[in-house]
N, C-alpha and C positions, 0 to 999 in steps of 0.2 A: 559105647562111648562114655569116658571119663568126665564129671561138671568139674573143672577145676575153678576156684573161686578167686580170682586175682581184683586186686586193686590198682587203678590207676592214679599213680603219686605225682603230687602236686608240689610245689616250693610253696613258703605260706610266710613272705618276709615282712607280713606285718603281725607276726607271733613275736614276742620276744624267742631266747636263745634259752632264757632260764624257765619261760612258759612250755616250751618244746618237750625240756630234758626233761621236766615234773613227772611224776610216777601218778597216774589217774584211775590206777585199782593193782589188788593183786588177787592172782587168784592162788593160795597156799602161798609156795614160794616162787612163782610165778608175777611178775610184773609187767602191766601194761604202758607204755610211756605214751604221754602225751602225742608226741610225733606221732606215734603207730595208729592209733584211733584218729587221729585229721587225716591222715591218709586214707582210711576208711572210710571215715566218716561223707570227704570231699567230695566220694563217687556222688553222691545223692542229691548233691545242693548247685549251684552255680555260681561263678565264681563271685557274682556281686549281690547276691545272698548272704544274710549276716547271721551269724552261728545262735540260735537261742541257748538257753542252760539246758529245758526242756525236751529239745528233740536231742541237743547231745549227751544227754544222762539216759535216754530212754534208747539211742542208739549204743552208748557203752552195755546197757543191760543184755541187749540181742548179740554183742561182739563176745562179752564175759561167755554167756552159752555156746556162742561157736568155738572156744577156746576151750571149753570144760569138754564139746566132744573130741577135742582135737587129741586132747589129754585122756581122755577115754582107749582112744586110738591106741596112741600108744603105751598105755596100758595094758593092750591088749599084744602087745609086741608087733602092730600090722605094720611098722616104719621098719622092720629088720627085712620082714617079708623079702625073699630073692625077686617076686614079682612084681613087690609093690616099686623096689629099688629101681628096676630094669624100665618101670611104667616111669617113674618119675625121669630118670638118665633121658628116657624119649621127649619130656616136653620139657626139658635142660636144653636140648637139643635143639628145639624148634625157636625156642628163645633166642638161641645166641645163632640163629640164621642170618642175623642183620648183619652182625660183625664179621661174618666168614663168607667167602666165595672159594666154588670147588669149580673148576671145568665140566668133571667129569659129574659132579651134580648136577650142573645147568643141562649138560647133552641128558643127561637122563630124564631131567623134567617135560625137557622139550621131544624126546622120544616116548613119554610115558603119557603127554596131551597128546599130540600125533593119532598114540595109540587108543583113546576115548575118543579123539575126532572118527574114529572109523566106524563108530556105534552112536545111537541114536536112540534117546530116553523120551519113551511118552510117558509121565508121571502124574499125581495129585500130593498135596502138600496140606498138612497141618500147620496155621502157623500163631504161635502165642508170642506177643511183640514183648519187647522185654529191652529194656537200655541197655547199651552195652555198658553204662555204672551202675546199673539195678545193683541191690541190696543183695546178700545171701539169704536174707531169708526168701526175697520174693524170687528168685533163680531158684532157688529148691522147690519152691510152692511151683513152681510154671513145671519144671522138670518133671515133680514127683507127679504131677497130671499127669500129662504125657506120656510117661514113662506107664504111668497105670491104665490111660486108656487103650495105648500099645497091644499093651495084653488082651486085650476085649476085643479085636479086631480081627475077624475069620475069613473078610472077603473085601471085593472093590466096592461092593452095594456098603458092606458096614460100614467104610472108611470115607466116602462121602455123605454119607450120612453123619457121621461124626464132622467131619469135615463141614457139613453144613449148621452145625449147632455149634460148635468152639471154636473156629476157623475166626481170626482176626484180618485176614487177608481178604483183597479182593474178591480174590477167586471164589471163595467161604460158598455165594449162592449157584452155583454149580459143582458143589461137593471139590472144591480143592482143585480142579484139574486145570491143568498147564501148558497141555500140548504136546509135540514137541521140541527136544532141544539136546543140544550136542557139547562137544567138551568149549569151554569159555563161555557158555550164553549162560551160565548163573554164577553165585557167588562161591570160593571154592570149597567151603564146605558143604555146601547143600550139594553140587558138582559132586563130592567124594560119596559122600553117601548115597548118590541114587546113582551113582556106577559100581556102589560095589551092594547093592542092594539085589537079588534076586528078581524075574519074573514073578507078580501075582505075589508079592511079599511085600513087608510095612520097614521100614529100617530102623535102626537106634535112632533115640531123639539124639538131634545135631543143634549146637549151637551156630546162629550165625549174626551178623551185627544189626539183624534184626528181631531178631528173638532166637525161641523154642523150634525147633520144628519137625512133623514125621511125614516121611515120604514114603510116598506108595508108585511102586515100579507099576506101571499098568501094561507094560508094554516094551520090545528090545528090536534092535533093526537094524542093517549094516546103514551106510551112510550113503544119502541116494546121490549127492554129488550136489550139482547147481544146475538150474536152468535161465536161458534168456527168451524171454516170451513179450507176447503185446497180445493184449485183448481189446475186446469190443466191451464196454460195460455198461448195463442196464440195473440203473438205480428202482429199488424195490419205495420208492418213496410217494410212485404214483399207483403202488398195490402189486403186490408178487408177481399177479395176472398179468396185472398190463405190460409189466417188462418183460417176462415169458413171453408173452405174445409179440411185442418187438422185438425181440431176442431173435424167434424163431424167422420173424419176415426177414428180417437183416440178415441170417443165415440164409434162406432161399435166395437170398440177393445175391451173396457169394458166389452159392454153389453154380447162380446162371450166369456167371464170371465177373460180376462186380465190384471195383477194385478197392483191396482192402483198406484204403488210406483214404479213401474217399468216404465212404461209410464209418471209417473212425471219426473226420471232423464232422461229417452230419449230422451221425446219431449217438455214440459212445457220450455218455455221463459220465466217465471220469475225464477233468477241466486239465488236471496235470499233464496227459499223455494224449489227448486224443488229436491233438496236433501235429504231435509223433507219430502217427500211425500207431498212437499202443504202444506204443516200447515201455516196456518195463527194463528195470538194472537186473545183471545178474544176481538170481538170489537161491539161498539154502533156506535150511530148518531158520522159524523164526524171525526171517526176513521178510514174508511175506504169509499172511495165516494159512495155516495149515490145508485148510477147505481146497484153500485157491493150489497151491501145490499139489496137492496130491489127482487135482484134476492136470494139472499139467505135468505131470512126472508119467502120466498115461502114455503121453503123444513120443513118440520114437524116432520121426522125420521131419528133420528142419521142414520147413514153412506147412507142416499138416496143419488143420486146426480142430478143434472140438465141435457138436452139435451146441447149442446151449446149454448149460452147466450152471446151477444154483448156487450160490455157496451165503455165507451167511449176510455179506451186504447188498446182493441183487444178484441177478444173471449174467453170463460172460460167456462170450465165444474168445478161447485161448486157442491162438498159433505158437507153435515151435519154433523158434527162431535157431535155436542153440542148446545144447546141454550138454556139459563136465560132468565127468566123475572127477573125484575124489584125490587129489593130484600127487604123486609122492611124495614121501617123507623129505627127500634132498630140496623137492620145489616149494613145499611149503616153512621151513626150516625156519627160514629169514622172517616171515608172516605169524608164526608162531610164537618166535622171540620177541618180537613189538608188540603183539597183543599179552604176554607175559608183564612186561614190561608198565603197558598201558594201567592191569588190572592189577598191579601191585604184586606179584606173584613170583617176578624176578631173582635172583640175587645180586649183590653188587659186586662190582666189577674188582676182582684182585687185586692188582696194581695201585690203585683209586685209596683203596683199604690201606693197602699196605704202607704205602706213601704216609697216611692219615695215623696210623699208627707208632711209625714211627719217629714220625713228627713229636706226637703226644710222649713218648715214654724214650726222648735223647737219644735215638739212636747212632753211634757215633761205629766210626769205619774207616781204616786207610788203606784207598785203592791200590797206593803202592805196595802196601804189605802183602794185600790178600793177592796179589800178583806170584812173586817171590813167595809165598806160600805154598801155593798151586806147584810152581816149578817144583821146590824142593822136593813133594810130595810126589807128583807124577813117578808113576811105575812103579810105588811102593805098597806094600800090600798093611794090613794094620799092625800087626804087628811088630814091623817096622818102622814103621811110623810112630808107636806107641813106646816104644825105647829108643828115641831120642828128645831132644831137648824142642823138636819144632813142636811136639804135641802140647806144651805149655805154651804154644805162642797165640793170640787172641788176633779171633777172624775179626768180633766184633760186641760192643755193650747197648745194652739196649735195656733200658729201665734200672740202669745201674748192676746188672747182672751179667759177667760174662761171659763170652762164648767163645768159648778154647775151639782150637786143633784136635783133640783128645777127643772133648764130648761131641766133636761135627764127628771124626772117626769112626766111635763108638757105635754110631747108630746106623754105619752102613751094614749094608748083609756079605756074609761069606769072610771067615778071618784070615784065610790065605792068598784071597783075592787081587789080583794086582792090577790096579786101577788108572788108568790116562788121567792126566789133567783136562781133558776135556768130558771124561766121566765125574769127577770129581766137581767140576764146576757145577754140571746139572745136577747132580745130589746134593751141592750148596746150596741151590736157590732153594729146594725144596725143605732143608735144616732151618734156613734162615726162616721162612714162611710159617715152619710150624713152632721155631722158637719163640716167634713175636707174638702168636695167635694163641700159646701157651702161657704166657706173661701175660698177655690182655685179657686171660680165662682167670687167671689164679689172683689178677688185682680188680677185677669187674665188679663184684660187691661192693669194696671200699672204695673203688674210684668212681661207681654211678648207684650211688644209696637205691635209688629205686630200682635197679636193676637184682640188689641183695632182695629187697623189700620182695619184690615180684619172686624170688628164687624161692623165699619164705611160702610165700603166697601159696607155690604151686603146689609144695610139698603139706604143707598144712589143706588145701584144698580135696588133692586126693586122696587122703587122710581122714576127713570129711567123707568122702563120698562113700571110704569101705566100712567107717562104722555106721553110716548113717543104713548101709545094704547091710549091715547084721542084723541092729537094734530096732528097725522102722520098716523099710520097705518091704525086704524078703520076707520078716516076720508077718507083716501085711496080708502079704500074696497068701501065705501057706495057713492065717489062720482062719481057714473060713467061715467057724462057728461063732470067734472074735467078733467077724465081718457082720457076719447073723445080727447078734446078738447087740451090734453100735446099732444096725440100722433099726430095729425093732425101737430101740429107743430113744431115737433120732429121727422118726418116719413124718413126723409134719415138717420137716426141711426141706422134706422131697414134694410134697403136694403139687399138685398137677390141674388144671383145668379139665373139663369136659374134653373126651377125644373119640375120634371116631376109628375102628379098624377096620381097613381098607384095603383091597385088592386092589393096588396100581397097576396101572397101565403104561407105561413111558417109550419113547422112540418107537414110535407108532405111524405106520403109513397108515395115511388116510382111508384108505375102501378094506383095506382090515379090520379100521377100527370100526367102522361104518356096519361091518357083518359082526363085529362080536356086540356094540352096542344093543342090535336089535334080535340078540341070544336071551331066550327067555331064562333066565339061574333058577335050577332046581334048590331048594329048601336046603339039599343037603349038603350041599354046594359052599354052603353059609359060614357050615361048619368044619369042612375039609376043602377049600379051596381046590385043593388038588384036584380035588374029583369034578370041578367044574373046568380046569384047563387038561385034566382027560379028554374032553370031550372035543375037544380044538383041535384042527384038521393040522397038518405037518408045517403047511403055507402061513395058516395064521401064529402058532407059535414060533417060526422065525420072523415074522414080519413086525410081532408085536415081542415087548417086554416086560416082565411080571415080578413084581414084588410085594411081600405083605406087610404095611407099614401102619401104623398106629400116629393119627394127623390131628392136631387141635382144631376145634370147631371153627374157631377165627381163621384159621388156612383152609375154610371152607364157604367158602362166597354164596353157595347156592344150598345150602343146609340149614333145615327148620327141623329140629328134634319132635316137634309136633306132627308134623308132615308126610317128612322122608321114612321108610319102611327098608328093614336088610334087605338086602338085595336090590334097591337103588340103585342108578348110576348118577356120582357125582364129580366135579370139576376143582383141580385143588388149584390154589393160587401160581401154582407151577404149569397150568393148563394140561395137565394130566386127568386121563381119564378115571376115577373112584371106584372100585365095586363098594359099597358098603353092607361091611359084614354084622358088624354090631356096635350101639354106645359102651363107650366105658366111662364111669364115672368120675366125677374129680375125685380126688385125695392120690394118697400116697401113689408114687410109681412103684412097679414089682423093681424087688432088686437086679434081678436077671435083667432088666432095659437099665437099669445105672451103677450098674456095678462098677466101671471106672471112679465114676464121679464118687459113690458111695469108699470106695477106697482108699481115694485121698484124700479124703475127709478122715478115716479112721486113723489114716499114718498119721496125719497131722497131728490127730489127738496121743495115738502113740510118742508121738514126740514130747509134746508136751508132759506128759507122764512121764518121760525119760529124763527131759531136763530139770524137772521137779525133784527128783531122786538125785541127781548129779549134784543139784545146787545143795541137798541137805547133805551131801556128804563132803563137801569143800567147804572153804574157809576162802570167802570175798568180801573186799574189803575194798571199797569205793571213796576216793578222795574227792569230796566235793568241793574243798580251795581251792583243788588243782584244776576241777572242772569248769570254777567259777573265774580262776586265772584267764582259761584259755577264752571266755567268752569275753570277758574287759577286754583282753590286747586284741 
């Protein structure tokens, strides 16, 4: 994934016109205008926020440097690049999606969700919040994380893990995880990348208008369809036990034919439904928590129901009322487009456009001509049509530009072809369409500045991104003795409190854990872990789950270093069971536990290095009248 660094442009009509055009630095022969750093600058502040000298001199300094790599760049010849050209033409294209509607685009969107809806993502999420006007430098600092912890990440245990220490999301204290979810239930770029993300794999950081973020596929699965169900619900708020055990009486009621609606307004806690008999709405992925579905996706026969079934708000006896699969593409077609629609995702409507366009750029036309046109033309193939005098005759002008007989001709296929007037007319509409939408391409910079401003943006941005992957990143990654040798002199950055290493225990049935607590650990045990879950019978290692984690004393409620002896068993604040192996003491962390974080720390510093050398080999030249202009007006 490409960070492209765009700006969102502002009108600013309490500038003067001559404060605007002012030149506010150059760098060589290279000129920064006023206009261009306000429109930079704006992301950052709000509109009724007043400009200091200060933050905008100390913001031109950080723009000057993203200009000198830009310049770099292309120095480097990466703007001729076949790839970099064909990368840019792509998000040219995504831009100018507003102003176009294709048919044959919309049916492809709406066949290409269809076909995500048939698949079903259980995933976890890193997420580093980030404005959508965030600065470049702090988009690259969140990125270049990312991007570097990415690398670091071997498994689902690493990645909630991580996920639990830099996760800015809810989710953060359950390691990232999300459920879960099908095509429309998230935003569509987070959507793209965890469908086109692997089983058991971490994806490119994606941006979305909430930040940074990496997604971890945990999981892939055809689409289970919908179910309509009612349940009986026993709230866990008078103790697990006691609702289990109503739970249970209330099913022995049933099973001795006790009628299900009766026993819902008696006994069922949930206040919404139990007047209904339990009706729940039809629901899929995400409509109703997962827990609860996947006990009712079990049942196969309208009105069967379940034993009692836990899930994470209490106990529930679910009946099958109903349940859909997955309805075809023809039936959900219509449902598809309004939720498009709904989440912005849409295109606009042709016609709508086109009207609106040629409103804007004069389009002028006489229906009688292009009538008497058509006839003359009927049954004539180009050729003939191109030596006579109708081919100069004008279908229509539109932006002051006209459009001959000739050039509609010209751009049919086949030159011997001999073509109806009512051939003719259908390949008019489609000349007309793409003559207006070629005029509205080629005057779009100077008729909507920030639309030029953003064009600039893109190209300068991914510009950015391939030398910042020569000069910083990749040299980063590849130089490991670099890496060494920052962190060796950089190692009280990392200091670390007291920690304990530990043999967890997590998703743990109870009389499992019950038998391995009161497992005496041999010595050696201590020091090979292994060798003590050798010794665990086939039942208890799938019942139980094991990891070797290194936990601060403070996430240990029940530990006195005085006290506690290896081979302990202790409780972390996560109510995970402890083996405890050994103290480790404070100071620095080993690099191999932060080698991400030690990484982007080092690129950082490589940058700065970088820009040091750029700046001494340019010539910048910073106009502080101009700067002090734009702050009076």
């Amino acid at each position: 994934m490409r960070v492209v660094f765009t700006c969102f442009l502002l009108a600013f009509p309490f500038f003067s016109l001559k404060a605007q055009q002012s030149i506010v630095a150059t760098v060589d022969d290279e000129a920064i205008s006023a206009q261009e750093l306000l429109y930079a600058f704006n992301k950052n502040r709000s509109k009724a926020q007043s400009i200091a000298y200060d933050s905008l001199y100390n913001y031109l300094q950080q723009y000057i440097n993203f200009k000198l790599k830009v310049r770099a760049a292309r120095n480097a010849g990466l703007d001729t690049a076949t790839a970099f050209q064909e990368e840019l033409k792509g998000y040219i294209a995504q831009v100018r999606k507003p102003y176009l509607d294709n048919p044959e685009a919309e049916e492809a969107l709406l066949k290409e969700t269809y076909r995500r809806m048939q698949t079903e993502i259980n995933a976890a999420h890193i997420l580093l919040k980030l404005s959508p006007t965030a600065s470049p430098a702090d988009t690259l600092k969140a990125y270049t994380f990312l991007d570097s912890l990415r690398n670091t990440i071997g498994s689902a245990a690493e990645f909630q893990e991580m996920a639990r220490r830099f996760s800015e999301d809810g989710s953060a204290p359950t390691g990232g995880q999300l459920g879960w979810f099908g095509a429309m239930h998230m935003v569509a770029p987070f959507e793209d990348a965890a469908y086109a993300t692997e089983k058991g794999k971490v994806s490119n950081v994606v941006r979305s208008n909430f930040g940074y973020h990496l997604v971890y596929v945990n999981d892939k699965r055809p689409n289970r369809g919908r179910v309509k169900t009612s349940h009986l619900f026993f709230s866990k708020q008078r103790g697990s036990e006691a609702a289990k055990s109503r739970a249970e009486s209330i099913y022995d009621s049933l099973k001795n034919g006790a009628d299900w609606n009766v026993m819902a307004r008696k006994y069922s806690d949930d206040q919404g439904t139990k007047f209904e008999g339990g009706k729940l709405p039809w629901a899929g992925s995400r409509q109703l928590p997962d827990d609860y579905l996947d006990i009712a996706f079990e049942l196969n026969t309208p009105g069967e129901w379940t034993t009692p079934q836990e899930t994470q708000f209490g106990w529930h006896i679910v009946r099958l009322d109903d349940k859909q699969p997955l309805e075809p593409y023809e039936v959900k077609k219509g449902e598809i487009s309004v939720l498009l629609k709904r989440m912005g995702r849409s295109v606009l409507e042709e016609d709508k456009l086109l009207k609106k366009l040629k409103k804007a750029s004069n389009f002028t036309q006489s229906k009688d001509s292009l009538e008497i046109i058509f006839n003359q033309i009927s049954g004539l193939d180009k050729e003939q049509i191109l030596s006579t005098e109708v081919a100069n005759k004008l279908l229509f002008t539109h932006g002051g530009r006209p459009a001959t007989v000739a050039r509609f001709v010209d751009q049919l296929p086949g030159f011997n072809v001999r073509y109806t007037k009512d051939q003719f007319i259908e390949s008019y509409f489609r000349f007309e369409k793409n003559f207006i939408i070629a005029h509205e391409d080629s005057i779009a910079p100077t008729k909507y500045p920030e639309y030029g401003f953003l064009l600039k943006e893109y190209e300068e941005g991914l510009l950015l991104f391939e030398i910042m992957q020569q000069k910083v990143w990749n040299k980063a990654v590849g130089d490991s003795l670099g890496l060494e040798a920052y962190y060796q002199k950089h190692k009280k950055k990392y200091n670390i409190d007291e920690r304990v290493q530990c043999l967890i225990i997590s998703n743990y049935e109870a009389s499992a854990l019950q038998h391995i607590l009161s497992k005496k650990v041999p010595e050696e045990a201590l020091k090979n872990p292994e060798e003590f879950l050798s010794q665990l019978t086939e039942s208890e290692t799938e019942a139980l789950k094991f990891a070797k984690r290194n936990l601060l004393v403070s996430e240990l409620s029940n530990f006195d270093p005085a006290k506690n002896q290896p081979g302990d068993w202790l409780i972390s604040e996560q109510n995970n069971a402890c083996l405890y192996l050994k103290l480790l003491p404070a100071g620095p962390q080993p690099l191999n536990e932060i080698k991400g974080l030690v990484m982007s720390d080092y690129q950082e510093q490589l940058d700065k290095e970088w820009v040091k050398k750029l700046r001494q080999n340019a010539k910048v030249k910073i106009n502080k009248q101009a700067l002090k202009a734009l702050v009076k007006y």
